[in-house]
N, C-alpha and C positions, 0 to 999 in steps of 0.2 A: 504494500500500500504506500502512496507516495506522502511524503513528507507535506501535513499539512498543521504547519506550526500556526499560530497567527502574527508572523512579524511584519504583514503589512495589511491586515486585515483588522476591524474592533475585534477585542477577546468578547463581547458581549453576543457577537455575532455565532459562536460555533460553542454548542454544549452537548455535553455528553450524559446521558441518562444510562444506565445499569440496572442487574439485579443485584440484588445485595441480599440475596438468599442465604438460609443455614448452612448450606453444605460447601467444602470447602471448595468448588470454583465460582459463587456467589462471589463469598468472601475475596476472591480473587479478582473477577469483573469489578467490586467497590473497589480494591484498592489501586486497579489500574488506573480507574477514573477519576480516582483521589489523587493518584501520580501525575495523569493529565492537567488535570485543576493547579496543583504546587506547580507543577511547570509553564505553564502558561502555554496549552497546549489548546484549552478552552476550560468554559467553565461546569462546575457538574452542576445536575440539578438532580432531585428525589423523584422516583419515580413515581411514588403514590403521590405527588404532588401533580404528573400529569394526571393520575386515575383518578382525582376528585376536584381538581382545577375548574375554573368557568371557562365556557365553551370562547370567553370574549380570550380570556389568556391561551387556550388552547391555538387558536388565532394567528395570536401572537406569537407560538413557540413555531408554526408552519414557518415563518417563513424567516427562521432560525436554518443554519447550518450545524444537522444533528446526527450524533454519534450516537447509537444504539448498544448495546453491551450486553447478550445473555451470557451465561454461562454454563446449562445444558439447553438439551433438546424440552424442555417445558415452556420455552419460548416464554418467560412471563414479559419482558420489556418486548418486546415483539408484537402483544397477544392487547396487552396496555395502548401503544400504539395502534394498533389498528381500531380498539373500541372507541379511540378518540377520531379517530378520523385522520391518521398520521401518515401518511405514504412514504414520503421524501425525507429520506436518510440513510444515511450508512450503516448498516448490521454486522455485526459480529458477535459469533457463537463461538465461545474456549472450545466445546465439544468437535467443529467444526475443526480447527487448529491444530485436533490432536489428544488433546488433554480429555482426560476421563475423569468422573464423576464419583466421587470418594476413593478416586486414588491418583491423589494430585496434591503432591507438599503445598502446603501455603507459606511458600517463603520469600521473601525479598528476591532473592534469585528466580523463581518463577516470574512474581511479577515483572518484573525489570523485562524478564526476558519476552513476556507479553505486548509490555509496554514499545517494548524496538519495533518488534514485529505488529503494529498497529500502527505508528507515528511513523515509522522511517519506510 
């Protein structure tokens, strides 16, 4: 995926929404988009904040430059997304990537190594 930092672009413009589910490649998808966020790569937002948002912000997030983030195949940011009416964004699934679903360290080195292969 091509390098899409925002060094000439508003950081306000490009957010990244995730699950941040129990199991550990939730935990995983949060922290990459937590990583994204400190870097200024864009900013995160909650997901349950799009699944109970008003339709007037919902709107507003369209026409946002948005990073999607599951971490298996339960698609819950995906599933969120489309109950609002969300077409237009970039999707990534950990599960997709490789990575398996309670057997996958949750360590800084995974993340990191998430993080490359997302951003660069």
């Amino acid at each position: 995926m091509e390098n899409e930092s925002c060094s000439c672009e508003n950081i306000d413009n490009h957010i990244v929404v995730t699950c941040s589910g129990a199991a550990d490649l939730g935990f995983i998808a949060d922290q990459v988009a937590r990583k994204m966020a400190l870097e200024k790569v864009c900013k995160m937002s909650c997901l349950a904040l799009f699944a109970t948002c008003s339709d007037e912000q919902i709107e507003s997030f369209k026409t946002k430059n948005l990073k999607v983030i599951d971490g298996c195949n339960e698609d819950c940011a995906k599933k969120v997304m489309a109950n609002r009416g969300i077409e237009n964004y970039k999707y990534i699934r950990l599960t997709d990537l490789g990575y398996v679903k309670g057997k996958t360290l949750t360590s800084c080195m995974v993340v990191n190594e998430i993080y490359a292969r997302i951003v660069n």
